[in-house]
N, C-alpha and C positions, 0 to 999 in steps of 0.2 A: 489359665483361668477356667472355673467354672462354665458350662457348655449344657444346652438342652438341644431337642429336635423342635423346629417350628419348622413345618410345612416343606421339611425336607433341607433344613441350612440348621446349619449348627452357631447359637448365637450365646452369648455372653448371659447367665442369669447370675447378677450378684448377690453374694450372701449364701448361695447353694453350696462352695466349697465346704467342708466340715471342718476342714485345717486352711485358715484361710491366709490367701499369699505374702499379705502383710507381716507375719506371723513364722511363716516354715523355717527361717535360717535359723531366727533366735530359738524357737525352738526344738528346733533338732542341736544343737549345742545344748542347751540345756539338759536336751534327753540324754546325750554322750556323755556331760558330767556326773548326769546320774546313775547310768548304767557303773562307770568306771566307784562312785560310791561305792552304792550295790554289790557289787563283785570284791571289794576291798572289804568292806564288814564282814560277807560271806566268807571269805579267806580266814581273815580273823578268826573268825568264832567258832569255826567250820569243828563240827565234831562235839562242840562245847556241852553243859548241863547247867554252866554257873552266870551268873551277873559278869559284865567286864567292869573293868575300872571306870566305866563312862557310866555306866548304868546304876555301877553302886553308888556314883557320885550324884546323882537326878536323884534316884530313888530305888529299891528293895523290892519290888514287888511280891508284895502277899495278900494271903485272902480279905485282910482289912487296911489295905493303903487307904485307903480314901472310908468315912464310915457316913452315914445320912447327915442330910441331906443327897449330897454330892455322888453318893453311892447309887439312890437311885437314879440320878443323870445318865451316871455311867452303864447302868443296866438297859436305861431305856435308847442309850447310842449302840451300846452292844447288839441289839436287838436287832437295828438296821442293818447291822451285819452280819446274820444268819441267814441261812436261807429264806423263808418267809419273808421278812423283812425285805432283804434284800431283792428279790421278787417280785414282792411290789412296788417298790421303788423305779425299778425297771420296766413295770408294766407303765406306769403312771406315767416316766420321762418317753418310752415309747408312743404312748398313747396323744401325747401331748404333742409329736414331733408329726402325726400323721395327721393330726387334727390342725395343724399347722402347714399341712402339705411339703412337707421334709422327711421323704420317705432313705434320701442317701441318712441323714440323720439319725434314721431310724435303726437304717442297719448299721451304723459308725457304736451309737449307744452298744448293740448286742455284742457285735464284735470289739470293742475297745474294752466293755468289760470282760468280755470273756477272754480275750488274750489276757489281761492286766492277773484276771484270778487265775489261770491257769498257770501265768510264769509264777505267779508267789508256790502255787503248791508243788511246782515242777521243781523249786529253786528251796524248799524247805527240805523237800526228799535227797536235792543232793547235797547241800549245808550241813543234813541232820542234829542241826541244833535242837537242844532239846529243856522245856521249862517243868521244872516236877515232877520230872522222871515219868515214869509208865509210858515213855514212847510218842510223849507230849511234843511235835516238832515246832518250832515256832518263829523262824526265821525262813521269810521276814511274814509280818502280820499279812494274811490275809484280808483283813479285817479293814485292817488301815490302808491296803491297797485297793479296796472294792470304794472305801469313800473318795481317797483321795482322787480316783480313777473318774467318778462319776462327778466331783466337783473340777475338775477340768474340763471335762467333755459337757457339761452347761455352760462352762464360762465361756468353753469355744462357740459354743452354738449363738451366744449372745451375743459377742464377740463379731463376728458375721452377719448375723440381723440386723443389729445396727451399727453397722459399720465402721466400727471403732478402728483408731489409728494404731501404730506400729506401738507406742510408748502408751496409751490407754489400754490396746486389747492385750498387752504382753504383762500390763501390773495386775488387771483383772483376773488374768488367768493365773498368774500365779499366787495373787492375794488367795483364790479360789481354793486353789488347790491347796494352802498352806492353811488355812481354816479348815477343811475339810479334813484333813490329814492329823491335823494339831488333834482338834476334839477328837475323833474316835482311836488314836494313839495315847490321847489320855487317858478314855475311858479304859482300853484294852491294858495298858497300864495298871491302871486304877484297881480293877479288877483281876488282877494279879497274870491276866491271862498273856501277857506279856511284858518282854525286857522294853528298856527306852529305845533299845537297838533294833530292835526285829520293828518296831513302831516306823524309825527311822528306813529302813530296808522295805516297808511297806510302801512309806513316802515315795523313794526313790524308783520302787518299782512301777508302778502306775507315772511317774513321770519318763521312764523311760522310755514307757511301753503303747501310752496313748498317742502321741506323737509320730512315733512308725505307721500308728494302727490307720489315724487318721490320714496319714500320706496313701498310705496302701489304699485305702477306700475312695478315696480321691480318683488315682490314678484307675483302679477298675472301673469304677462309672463313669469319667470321663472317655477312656478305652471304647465302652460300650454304646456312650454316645455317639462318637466317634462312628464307629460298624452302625447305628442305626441312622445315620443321617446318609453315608455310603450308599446303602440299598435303598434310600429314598430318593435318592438324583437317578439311582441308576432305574428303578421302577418308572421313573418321567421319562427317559430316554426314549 
């Protein structure tokens, strides 16, 4: 369980976990099936330049899949995932998590994205899939792994605040993350800037990836509470 320092004893503060206990088995299964994805598309396509059979079946992607309205949806999702965009999006859920007094929170946000974008670009370089030639890598979306990454990591937070159960906090999170995923995999789509697949390999990578991230962050601040409650008995001595 979640743990703080009051006056030298280490006691129970619920909702602090980032991944919270209700939650961990189902999701870490769910992370293992999507790694196991993940690694199966990359197999696949690994090397490729063209649409698979699944992608040409959804849809073609070119510079005018999708034309206005809908075009600019898609340019204004895309945007959230650029750097700027992206950016502040991060500052805004950070800023909110401290204002909130949820500073494990705070670093779970920085770290869960930043693991989540660094496997998509680590996992694009060895894939070397590639959209439009000129060395265009694109599996899996980056793009769609910074939303779908960051719509998880709010449904967790809320998830724990208010203390939703085993069968509400686990529909949430993934309604979450399947909205979040869905749209900017459409837009990135849409906008030619990706297959349905790399879309999909974005999906899977932010769910495989937040779930670790969050256990991992967990387990070090509780560590650390742990050693500062230690040296607080042992200072009374």
């Amino acid at each position: 369980m979640p743990r703080r320092r009051r006056g030298g004893r280490v006691t129970v503060r619920p909702g602090s976990a980032v991944l919270p206990p209700s939650l961990r088995a189902r999701l870490g299964l769910i992370a293992g099936l999507a790694a196991l994805v993940l690694v199966a598309i990359g197999v696949r396509y690994s090397g490729h330049s063209q649409p698979g059979i699944v992608d040409r079946w959804i849809v073609k992607p070119t510079a005018d899949s999708v034309r206005p309205p809908w075009r600019y949806v898609a340019v204004v999702m895309d945007f959230w995932g650029e750097p700027a965009g992206a950016a502040t999006l991060v500052v805004a859920v950070v800023t909110g998590c401290l204002l909130l007094r949820r500073p494990r929170a705070a670093v779970f946000v920085v770290a869960g994205l930043g693991a989540s974008v660094g496997t998509a670009r680590l996992l694009k370089a060895l894939v070397g899939r590639t959209i439009h030639g000129d060395g265009n890598l694109s599996y899996p979306s980056g793009h769609t792994t910074f939303a779908t990454a960051l719509g998880l990591i709010v449904a967790l937070f809320v998830t724990g605040r208010l203390g939703l159960g085993r069968t509400v906090g686990t529909l949430l999170v993934l309604a979450a993350a399947l909205v979040a995923g869905a749209a900017m995999g459409w837009a990135e789509v849409a906008l030619g800037a990706h297959y349905p697949t790399d879309a999909l390999g974005g999906w899977c990578t932010a769910l495989a990836v937040i779930p670790a991230t969050g256990w991992l962050v967990d387990r070090v601040a509780d560590r650390r509470l742990g050693r500062m409650a230690d040296a607080g008995r042992r200072e009374r001595r």
